[in-house]
C-alpha positions in Angstrom: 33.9 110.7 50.5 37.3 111.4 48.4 39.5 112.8 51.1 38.0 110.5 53.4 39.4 107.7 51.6 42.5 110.0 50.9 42.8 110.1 54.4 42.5 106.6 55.3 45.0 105.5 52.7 47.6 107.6 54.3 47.2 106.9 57.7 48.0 103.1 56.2 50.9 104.4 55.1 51.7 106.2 57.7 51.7 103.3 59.8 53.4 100.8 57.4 56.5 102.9 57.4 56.3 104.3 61.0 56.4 100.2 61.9 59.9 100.1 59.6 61.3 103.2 61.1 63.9 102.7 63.4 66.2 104.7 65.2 70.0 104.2 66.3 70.4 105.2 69.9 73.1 104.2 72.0 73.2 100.9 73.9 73.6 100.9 77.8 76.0 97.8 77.8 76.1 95.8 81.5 72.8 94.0 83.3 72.1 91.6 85.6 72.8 88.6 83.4 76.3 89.6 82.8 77.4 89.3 86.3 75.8 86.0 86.8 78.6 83.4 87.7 78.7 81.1 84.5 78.3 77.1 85.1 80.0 76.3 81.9 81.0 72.8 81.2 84.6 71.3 81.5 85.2 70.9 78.0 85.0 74.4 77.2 86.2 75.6 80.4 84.5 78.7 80.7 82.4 78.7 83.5 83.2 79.7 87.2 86.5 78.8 89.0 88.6 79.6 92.0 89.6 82.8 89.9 87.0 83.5 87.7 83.0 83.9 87.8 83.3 83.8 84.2 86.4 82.0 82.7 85.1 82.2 79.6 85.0 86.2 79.7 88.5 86.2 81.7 85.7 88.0 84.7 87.4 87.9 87.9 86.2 87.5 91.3 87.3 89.8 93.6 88.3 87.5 96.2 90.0 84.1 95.3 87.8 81.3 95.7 84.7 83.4 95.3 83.4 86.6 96.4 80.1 86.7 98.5 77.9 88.8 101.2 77.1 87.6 104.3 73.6 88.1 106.2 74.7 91.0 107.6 75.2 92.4 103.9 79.5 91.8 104.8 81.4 91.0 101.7 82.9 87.9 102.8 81.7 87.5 106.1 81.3 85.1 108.5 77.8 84.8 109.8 75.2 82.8 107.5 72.1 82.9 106.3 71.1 79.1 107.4 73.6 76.5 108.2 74.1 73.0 108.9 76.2 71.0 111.2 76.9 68.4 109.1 77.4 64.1 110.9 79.1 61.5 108.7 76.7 58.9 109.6 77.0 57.4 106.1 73.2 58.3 105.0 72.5 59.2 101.6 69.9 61.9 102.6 68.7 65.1 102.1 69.9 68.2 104.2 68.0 71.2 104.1 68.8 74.7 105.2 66.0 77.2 106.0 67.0 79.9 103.6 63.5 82.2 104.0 65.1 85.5 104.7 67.4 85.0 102.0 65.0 84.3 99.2 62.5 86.8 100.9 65.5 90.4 100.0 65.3 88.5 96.4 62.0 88.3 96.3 62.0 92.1 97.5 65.1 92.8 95.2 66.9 93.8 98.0 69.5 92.3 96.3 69.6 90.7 93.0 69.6 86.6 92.8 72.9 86.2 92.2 73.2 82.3 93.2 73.4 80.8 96.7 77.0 80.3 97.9 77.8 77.4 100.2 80.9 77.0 101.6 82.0 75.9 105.7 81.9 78.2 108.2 83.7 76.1 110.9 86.0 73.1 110.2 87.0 71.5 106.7 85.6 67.8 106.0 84.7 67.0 102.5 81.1 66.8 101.5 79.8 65.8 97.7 76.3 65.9 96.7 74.5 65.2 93.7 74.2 68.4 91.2 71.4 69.1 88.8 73.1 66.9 86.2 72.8 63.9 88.4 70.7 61.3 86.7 67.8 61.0 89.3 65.6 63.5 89.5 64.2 62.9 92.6 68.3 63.9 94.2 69.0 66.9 92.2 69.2 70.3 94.3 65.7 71.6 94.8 64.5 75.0 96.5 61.5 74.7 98.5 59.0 78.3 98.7 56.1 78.8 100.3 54.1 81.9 99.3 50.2 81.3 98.8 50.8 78.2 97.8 54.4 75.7 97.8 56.6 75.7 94.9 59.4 73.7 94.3 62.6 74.8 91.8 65.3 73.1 89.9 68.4 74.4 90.1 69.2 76.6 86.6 72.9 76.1 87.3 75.2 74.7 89.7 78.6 74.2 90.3 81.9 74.2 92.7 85.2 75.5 93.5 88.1 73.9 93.5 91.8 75.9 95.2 93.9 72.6 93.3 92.9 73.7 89.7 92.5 77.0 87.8 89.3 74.5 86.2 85.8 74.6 86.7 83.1 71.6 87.3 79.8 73.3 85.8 79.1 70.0 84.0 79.7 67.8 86.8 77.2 65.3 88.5 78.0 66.6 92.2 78.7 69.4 94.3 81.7 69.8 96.3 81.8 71.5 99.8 85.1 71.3 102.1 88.5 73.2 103.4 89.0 73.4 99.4 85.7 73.5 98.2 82.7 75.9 97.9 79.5 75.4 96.0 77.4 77.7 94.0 73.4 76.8 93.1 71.4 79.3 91.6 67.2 79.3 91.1 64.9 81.3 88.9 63.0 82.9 90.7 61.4 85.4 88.5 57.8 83.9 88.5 57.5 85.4 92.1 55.7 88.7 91.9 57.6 91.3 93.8 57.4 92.1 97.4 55.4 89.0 97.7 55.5 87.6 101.0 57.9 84.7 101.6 56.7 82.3 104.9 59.0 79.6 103.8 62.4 78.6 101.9 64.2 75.5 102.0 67.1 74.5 100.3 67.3 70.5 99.7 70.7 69.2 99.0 71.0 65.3 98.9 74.8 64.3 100.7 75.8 61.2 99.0 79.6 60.7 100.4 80.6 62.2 103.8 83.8 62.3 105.6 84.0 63.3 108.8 81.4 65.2 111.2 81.3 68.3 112.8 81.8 70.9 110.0 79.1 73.5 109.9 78.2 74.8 105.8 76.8 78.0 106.0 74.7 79.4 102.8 75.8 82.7 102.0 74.9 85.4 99.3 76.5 85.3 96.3 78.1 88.7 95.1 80.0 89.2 91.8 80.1 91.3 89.0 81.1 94.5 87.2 77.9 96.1 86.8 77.1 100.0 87.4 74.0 101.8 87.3 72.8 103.3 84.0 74.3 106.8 83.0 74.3 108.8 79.9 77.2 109.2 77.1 79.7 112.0 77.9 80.4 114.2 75.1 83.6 115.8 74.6 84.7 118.2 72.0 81.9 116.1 70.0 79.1 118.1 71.3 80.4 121.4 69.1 80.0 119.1 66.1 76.5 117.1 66.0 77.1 114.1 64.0 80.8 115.0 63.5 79.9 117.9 61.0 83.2 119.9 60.9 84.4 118.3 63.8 87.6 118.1 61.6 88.4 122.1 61.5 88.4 121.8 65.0 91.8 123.2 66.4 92.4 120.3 69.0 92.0 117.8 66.0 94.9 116.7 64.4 92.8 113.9 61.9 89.4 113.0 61.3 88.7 110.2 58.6 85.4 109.7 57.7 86.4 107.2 54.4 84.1 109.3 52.1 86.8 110.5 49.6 89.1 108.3 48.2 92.1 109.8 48.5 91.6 109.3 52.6 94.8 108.0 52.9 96.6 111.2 51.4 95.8 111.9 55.9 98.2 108.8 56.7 101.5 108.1 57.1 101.5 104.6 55.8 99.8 101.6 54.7 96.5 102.9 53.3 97.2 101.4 49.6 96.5 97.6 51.7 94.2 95.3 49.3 92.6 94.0 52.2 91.1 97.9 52.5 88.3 98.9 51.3 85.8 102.2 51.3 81.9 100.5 51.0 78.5 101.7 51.8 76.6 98.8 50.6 77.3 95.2 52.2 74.1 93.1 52.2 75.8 89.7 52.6 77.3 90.9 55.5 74.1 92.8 57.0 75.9 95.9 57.1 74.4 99.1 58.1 76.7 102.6 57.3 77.3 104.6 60.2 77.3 107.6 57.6 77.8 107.0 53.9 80.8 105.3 53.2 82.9 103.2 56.1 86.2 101.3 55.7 86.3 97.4 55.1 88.7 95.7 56.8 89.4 91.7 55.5 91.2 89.4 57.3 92.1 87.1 54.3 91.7 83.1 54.4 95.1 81.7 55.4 96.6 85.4 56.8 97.0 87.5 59.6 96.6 90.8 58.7 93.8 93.0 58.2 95.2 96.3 58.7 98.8 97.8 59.4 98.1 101.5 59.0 100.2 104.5 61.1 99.8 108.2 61.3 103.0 109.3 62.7 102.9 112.3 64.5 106.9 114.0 63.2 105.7 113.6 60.4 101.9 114.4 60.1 102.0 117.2 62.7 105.7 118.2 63.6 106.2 116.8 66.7 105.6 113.6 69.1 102.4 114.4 71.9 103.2 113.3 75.9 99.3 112.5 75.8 96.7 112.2 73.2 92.7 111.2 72.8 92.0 108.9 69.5 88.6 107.9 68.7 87.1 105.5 66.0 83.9 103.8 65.2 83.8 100.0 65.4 81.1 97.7 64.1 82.4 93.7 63.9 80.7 91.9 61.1 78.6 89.0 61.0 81.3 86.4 59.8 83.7 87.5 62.4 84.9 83.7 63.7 88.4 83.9 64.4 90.5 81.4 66.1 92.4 83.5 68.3 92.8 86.7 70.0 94.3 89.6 67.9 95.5 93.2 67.7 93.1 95.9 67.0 93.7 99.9 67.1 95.6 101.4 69.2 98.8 103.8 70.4 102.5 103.3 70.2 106.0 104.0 70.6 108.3 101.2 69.0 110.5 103.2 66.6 111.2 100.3 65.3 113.3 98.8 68.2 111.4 97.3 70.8 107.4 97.5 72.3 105.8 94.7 69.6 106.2 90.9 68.1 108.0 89.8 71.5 110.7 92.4 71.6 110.3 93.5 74.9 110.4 96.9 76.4 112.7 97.8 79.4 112.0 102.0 79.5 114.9 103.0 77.2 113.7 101.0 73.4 110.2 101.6 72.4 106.4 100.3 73.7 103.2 100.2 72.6 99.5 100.1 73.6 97.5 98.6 70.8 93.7 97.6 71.2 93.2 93.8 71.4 90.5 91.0 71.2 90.0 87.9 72.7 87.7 84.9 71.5 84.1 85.3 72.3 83.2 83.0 74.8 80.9 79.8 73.8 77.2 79.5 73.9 75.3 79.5 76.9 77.7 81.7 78.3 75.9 85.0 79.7 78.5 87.1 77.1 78.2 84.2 74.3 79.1 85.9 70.7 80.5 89.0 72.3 84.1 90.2 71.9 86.2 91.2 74.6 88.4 94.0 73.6 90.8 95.9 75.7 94.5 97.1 75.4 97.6 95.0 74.8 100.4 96.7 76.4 104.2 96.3 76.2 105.6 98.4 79.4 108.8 98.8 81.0 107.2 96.5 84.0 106.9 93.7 81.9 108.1 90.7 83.1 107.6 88.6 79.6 109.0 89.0 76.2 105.7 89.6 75.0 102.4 92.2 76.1 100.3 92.4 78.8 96.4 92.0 78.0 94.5 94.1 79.6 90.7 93.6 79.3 87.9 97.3 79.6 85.7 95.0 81.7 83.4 97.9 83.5 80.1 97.7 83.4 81.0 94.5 80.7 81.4 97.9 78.4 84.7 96.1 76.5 82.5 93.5 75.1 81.2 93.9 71.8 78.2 92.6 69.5 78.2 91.5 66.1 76.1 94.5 63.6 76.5 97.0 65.7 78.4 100.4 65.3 80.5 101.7 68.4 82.1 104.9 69.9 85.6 103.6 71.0 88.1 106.2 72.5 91.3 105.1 74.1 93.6 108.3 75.9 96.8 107.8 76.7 99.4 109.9 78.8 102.6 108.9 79.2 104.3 108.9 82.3 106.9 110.4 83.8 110.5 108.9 83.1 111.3 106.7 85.9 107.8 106.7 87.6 104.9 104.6 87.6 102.1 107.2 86.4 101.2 106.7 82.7 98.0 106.5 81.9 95.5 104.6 79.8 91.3 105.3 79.7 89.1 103.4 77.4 85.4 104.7 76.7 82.8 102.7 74.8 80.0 105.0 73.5 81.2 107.8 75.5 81.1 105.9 79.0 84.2 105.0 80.8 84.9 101.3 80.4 88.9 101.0 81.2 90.7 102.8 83.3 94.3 102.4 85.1 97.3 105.4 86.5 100.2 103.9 87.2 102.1 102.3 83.6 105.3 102.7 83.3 106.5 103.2 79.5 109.6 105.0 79.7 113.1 106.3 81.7 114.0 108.7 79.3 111.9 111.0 78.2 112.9 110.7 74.3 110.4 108.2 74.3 106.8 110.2 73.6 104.0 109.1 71.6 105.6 108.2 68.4 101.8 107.0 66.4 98.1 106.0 66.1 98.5 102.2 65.4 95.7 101.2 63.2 96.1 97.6 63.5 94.0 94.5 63.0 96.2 91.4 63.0 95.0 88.0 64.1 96.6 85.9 66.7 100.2 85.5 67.4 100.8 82.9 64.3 97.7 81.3 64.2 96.1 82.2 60.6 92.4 82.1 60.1 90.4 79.5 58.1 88.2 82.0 56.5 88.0 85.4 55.4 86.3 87.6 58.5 85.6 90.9 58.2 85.2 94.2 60.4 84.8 97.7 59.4 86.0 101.2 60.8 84.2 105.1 60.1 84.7 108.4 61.7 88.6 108.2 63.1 89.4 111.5 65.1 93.0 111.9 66.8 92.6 115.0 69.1 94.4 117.0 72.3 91.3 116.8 74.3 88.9 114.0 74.9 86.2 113.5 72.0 83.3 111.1 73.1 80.9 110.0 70.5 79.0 111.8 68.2 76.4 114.4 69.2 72.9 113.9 68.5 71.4 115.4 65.0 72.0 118.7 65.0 68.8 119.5 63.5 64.9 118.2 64.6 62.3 119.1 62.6 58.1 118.6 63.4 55.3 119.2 61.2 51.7 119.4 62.2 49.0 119.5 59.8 46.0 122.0 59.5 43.4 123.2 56.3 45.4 123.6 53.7 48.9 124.2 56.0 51.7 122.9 57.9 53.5 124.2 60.6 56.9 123.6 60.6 59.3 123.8 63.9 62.4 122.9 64.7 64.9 122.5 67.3 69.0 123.0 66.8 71.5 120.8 68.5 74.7 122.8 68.8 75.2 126.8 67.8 74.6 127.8 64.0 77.6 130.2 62.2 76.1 133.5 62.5 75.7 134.0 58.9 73.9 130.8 57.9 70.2 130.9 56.6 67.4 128.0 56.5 66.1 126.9 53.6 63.0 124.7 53.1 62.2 122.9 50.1 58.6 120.5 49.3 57.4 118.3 47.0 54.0 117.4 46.0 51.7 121.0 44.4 52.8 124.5 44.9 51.2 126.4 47.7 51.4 130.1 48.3 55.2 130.3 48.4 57.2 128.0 45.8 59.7 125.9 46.6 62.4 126.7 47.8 61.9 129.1 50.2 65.2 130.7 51.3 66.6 132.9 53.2 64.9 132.6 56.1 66.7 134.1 59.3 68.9 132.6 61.6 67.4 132.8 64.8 64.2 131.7 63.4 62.4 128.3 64.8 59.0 127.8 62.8 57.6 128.0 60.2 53.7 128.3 57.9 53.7 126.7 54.9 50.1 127.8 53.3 47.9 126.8 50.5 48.7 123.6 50.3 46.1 121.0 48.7 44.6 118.8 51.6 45.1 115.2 51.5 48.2 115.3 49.5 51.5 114.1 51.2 54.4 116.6 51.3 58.0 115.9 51.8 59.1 119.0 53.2 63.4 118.8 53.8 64.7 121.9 56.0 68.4 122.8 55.5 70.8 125.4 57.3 72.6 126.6 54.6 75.7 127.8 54.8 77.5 129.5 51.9 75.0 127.9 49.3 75.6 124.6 50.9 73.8 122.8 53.7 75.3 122.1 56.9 72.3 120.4 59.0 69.3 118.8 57.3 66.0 116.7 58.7 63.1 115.7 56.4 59.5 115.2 57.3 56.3 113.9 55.6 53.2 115.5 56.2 49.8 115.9 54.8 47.6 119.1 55.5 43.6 118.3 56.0 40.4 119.9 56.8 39.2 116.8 59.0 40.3 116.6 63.0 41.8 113.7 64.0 43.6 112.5 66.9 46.7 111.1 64.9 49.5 113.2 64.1 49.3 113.9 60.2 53.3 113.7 60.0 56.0 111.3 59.6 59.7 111.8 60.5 62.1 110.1 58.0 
C-alpha cells in the first residue's frame, strides 16, 4: 500500500511540473492574417490605400490601386466573377451580385478569403454605397449563402481606394466604386465546414448616390500579401556548435559575445563602458527570460536618444577591412518598448567618419552605412498591432536624399517582431564592385531568409570596404523618448561565412524506469572531440555504482543504472566531459518501480 501511494504522489508531481514545462522552439513568423488588407480608420491612417494593403505596416500592393485575381485565377484580369451593369435611375436600392463560385474555392480553400474586390470593368461613373459603419443596419453590405440552410453575413471590414490621396477610408460610412475608385468588403466565413457545398452566394450592396449609367462593376478576388509556405531554420556554421558551445574557436569567427564575463567589452573597439549598458540575467519587471545566463540590457533613457553606440572595427580588431561579412545577434524587445519614433538598431558600416550617417550623404567616394532600423508598431486592430518592423537603413551612393533609405525585411512578415521573445537576426553584407550596381544585403530572422536585394551601390573606389559592426540603438532622428524603454542583446557572432541560429541541444537524454533500474539513452547533436568521456551523476540513495560514474566511452549511447530503491525519484544529470569539464549536459528525473504502468516514469527538465 506504501509504494502505491509512493507512486501516486509522483505521478502528481509528475504532472504538476510536466504542465509548467515549456519549451522554446522557433516561431514560423507569416499566416493568413498578416496578409489580410487592413480597414484601419482615417485617424490613424493605417489601413489599406492606393499603395498599401497595410499602411500601417508600410505593406505594399503589388500593383497600384490594388492587386487582385480574376475568375480565371489572372492577377489583375479582366473577366469577373459576377458583375453588374449599373443605371442611374436615382433609386436607393440594393444591387446584388451572384458571387456562388467565388465563395464556393473559399469554402474549398481553393484560395484563401482574402476580401472581395470590386472595382469597374467597363466605363468609369461614380457609385457610393453605404459601408458597414453606416448607421442602419438594415443598408450595411451583407453576403447572402445558401448551404443546408441560408445564412446571412456582416461585412468584418470594408473599405475603398482612392488614386487622389495616398489615404485610406476604412472608417468611412460608404463605399466608393468609379474610374478612381475600387472597393474592398471582406466576410468571415470560417463557420462553413470545409468542402461544404455552396448552392448560393449573393452579395447585397445598397447604392445610395449614382451618376451616370452604363458602367459595369465586376467583383473580383482579392490577392495580396507576403506570405510563404512553412520551412525549417537553415543552420550555418551554427550547426558545428549546438547552442553556440565553442562556436567562438571557430576559424571563420572573428567575435562571439555571449555577455557572461564582464570584461566583454575587452572584444570591442569602442563604447562598451555606456551606463545605459548593462549584463542581467534576472529582469522580472520586465518579464524577461535569458536566452542563456547572462544577456545585455540596453536602456533608452527618459529624455535621450541613445541606447547603444558600440563598434568593432575590423583594422583594428582583426588587421584588415572584409569586402563581405555575416553578423549575427539575438534580439528580444522588452515589454515597455513604446517609442515615439522609428530608430537605428544594429547593423554594418563604412563612414570613416566622413559621410554615410546623421544626413551626410554618400556619393561612392566618402563613406556609407547599413545599420538595422525600426519603425513604430502599427496600432491596434491592425493584423501586425504591437509588432516592430525592422529592416536596414541604408545610406548608398544612389541616394537621392541627404538622409538613408529604409528598407523594410517584409517576407513572409519575417521583419516584424514581438514583444518577450528572443530572435536569431543575421544581416550579410557584400559590397559591390566600384562603379557597379551589385552589393548586396540578406537579412534572416531565425535562420529563414526575410530580406534580400543585389544591386546596392556603396562605392567607386574600392578604398571603401567594410570599415565595422555598428551596434547601434538610437531613437528617432531628434525626437527623444518620454520614458525609459528597454531591449536586450545575447550571443553576437561576426563570421566569414553565414551562421544561422543556434543548433538544437547538443545533448538528449531519456530515462525509462524498471525494478530497481533506469535505463539511460541518449542522443548527440553535433560530433563529440574524440577524447571526451560521459559522466553521469544521481541524487537520491546509492545503487550498485556510486555517483559519479565516469569515464564512460565515447561512442557509447545507454546506459543501466542498477539497484536503485523503487519509488524514490532520481535526478540523474549526464555530462560529456571534456578535460575535467563538461561540454554538453541534459538532466532527467526518474523513479524506478516494480509496478507496470502505462505512464512514462520520467521527467525531462
Amino acid at each position: 500500500m506504501k509504494k502505491t501511494a509512493y507512486l501516486i504522489l509522483f505521478l502528481i508531481l509528475f504532472f504538476v511540473i510536466s504542465m509548467q514545462v515549456t519549451a522554446v522552439t522557433p516561431q514560423a513568423s507569416g499566416g493568413s492574417a498578416k496578409s489580410h488588407w487592413v480597414e484601419g480608420t482615417m485617424g490613424s491612417d493605417d489601413g489599406a490605400t492606393r499603395d498599401y494593403y497595410n499602411r500601417g505596416g508600410r505593406l505594399a500592393w503589388d500593383n497600384y490601386m490594388g492587386d487582385w485575381r480574376d475568375a480565371n485565377n489572372i492577377s489583375q484580369g479582366n473577366t469577373p466573377y459576377a458583375s453588374v451593369t449599373m443605371v442611374d435611375d436615382d433609386t436607393p436600392e440594393y444591387i446584388e451580385w451572384d458571387v456562388t463560385a467565388l465563395v464556393q474555392e473559399w469554402v474549398d480553400d481553393t484560395h484563401p478569403n482574402q476580401g472581395l474586390f470590386l472595382r469597374p470593368v467597363t466605363g468609369s461613373s461614380t457609385y457610393n454605397f453605404y459601408s458597414r459603419e453606416h448607421a442602419i443596419l438594415s443598408e450595411r453590405p451583407e453576403l447572402v449563402v445558401t448551404t443546408s440552410g441560408t445564412t446571412t453575413y456582416a461585412s468584418e471590414a470594408d473599405t475603398f481606394l482612392d488614386t487622389s490621396t495616398y489615404q485610406g477610408f476604412g472608417d468611412a460610412d460608404y463605399l466608393r466604386v468609379s474610374g478612381n475608385n475600387n472597393s474592398l468588403i471582406r466576410f468571415d466565413l470560417s463557420g462553413i465546414a470545409t468542402e461544404t457545398a455552396v448552392t448560393q452566394a449573393t452579395l447585397r450592396l445598397f447604392v445610395y448616390a449614382e451618376y451616370g449609367s452604363g458602367t459595369e462593376i465586376g467583383v473580383f478576388r482579392s490577392f495580396q500579401g507576403h506570405d510563404e509556405p512553412p520551412s525549417d531554420p537553415v543552420y550555418g556554421l551554427s550547426a558545428q556548435h549546438p547552442q553556440d558551445v565553442g562556436i567562438g574557436s571557430h576559424p571563420d569567427v572573428h567575435l562571439f559575445a555571449d555577455f557572461e564575463a564582464a570584461n566583454w567589452g575587452d572584444d570591442w573597439t569602442y563604447g562598451t563602458d555606456a551606463s545605459t549598458l548593462e549584463r542581467v540575467i534576472v529582469d522580472a519587471v520586465r518579464q524577461f527570460d535569458p536566452l542563456q545566463g547572462q544577456a545585455l540590457r540596453i536602456k533608452v533613457p527618459d529624455g535621450g536618444n541613445t541606447g547603444m553606440n558600440v563598434g568593432f572595427d575590423f583594422a583594428d580588431e582583426v588587421g584588415y577591412e572584409p569586402e563581405e561579412i555575416y553578423f549575427r545577434y539575438y534580439l528580444r524587445i522588452a515589454k515597455d518598448w513604446q517609442p515615439l519614433d522609428g530608430g537605428k538598431f544594429p547593423g554594418i558600416s563604412g563612414t570613416y567618419g566622413v559621410a554615410g550617417w546623421g544626413g551626410r550623404p554618400s556619393d561612392g567616394t566618402n563613406g556609407w552605412s547599413a545599420r538595422g532600423l525600426f519603425r513604430l508598431a502599427p496600432p491596434a486592430g491592425n493584423t501586425l498591432e504591437n509588432m516592430t518592423p525592422v529592416g536596414n537603413y541604408v545610406y548608398h551612393a544612389d541616394m537621392t536624399g541627404s538622409y538613408g533609405d529604409n528598407v523594410l525585411w517584409q517576407q513572409d512578415y519575417r521583419g516584424y517582431l514581438e514583444k518577450n521573445r528572443w530572435y536569431s537576426v543575421e544581416q550579410y553584407l557584400k559590397m559591390n564592385t566600384p562603379g557597379q550596381n551589385d552589393g548586396i544585403i540578406r537579412a534572416w530572422v531565425d535562420g529563414r531568409l526575410a530580406y534580400e536585394q543585389t544591386n546596392w551601390r556603396w562605392r567607386d573606389i574600392d578604398s571603401l570596404k567594410i570599415e565595422r559592426i555598428w551596434m547601434n540603438v538610437y531613437h528617432g532622428g531628434t525626437a527623444a523618448v518620454d520614458q525609459d524603454i528597454h531591449l536586450y542583446i545575447d550571443n553576437v557572432v561576426i563570421a566569414d561565412q553565414y551562421i544561422g541560429p543556434m543548433a538544437p541541444e547538443s545533448l538528449v537524454l531519456n530515462a525509462t524506469s524498471a525494478d530497481q533500474s533506469a535505463h539511460l539513452t541518449w542522443a548527440v547533436n553535433g560530433t563529440l572531440p574524440v577524447t571526451s568521456t560521459w559522466q553521469i551523476t544521481y541524487d537520491g540513495l546509492a545503487g550498485d555504482e556510486p555517483s559519479p560514474i565516469t569515464g564512460i566511452p565515447n561512442a557509447a549511447r545507454d546506459y543501466t543504472l542498477t539497484g536503485l530503491t523503487n519509488y524514490t525519484p532520481y535526478t540523474i544529470i549526464l555530462n560529456a566531459m571534456l578535460d575535467g569539464s563538461p561540454i554538453f549536459t541534459d538532466t532527467v528525473t526518474v523513479m524506478p518501480t516494480d509496478i507496470f504502468i502505462f505512464l512514462p516514469i520520467a521527467l525531462k527538465q
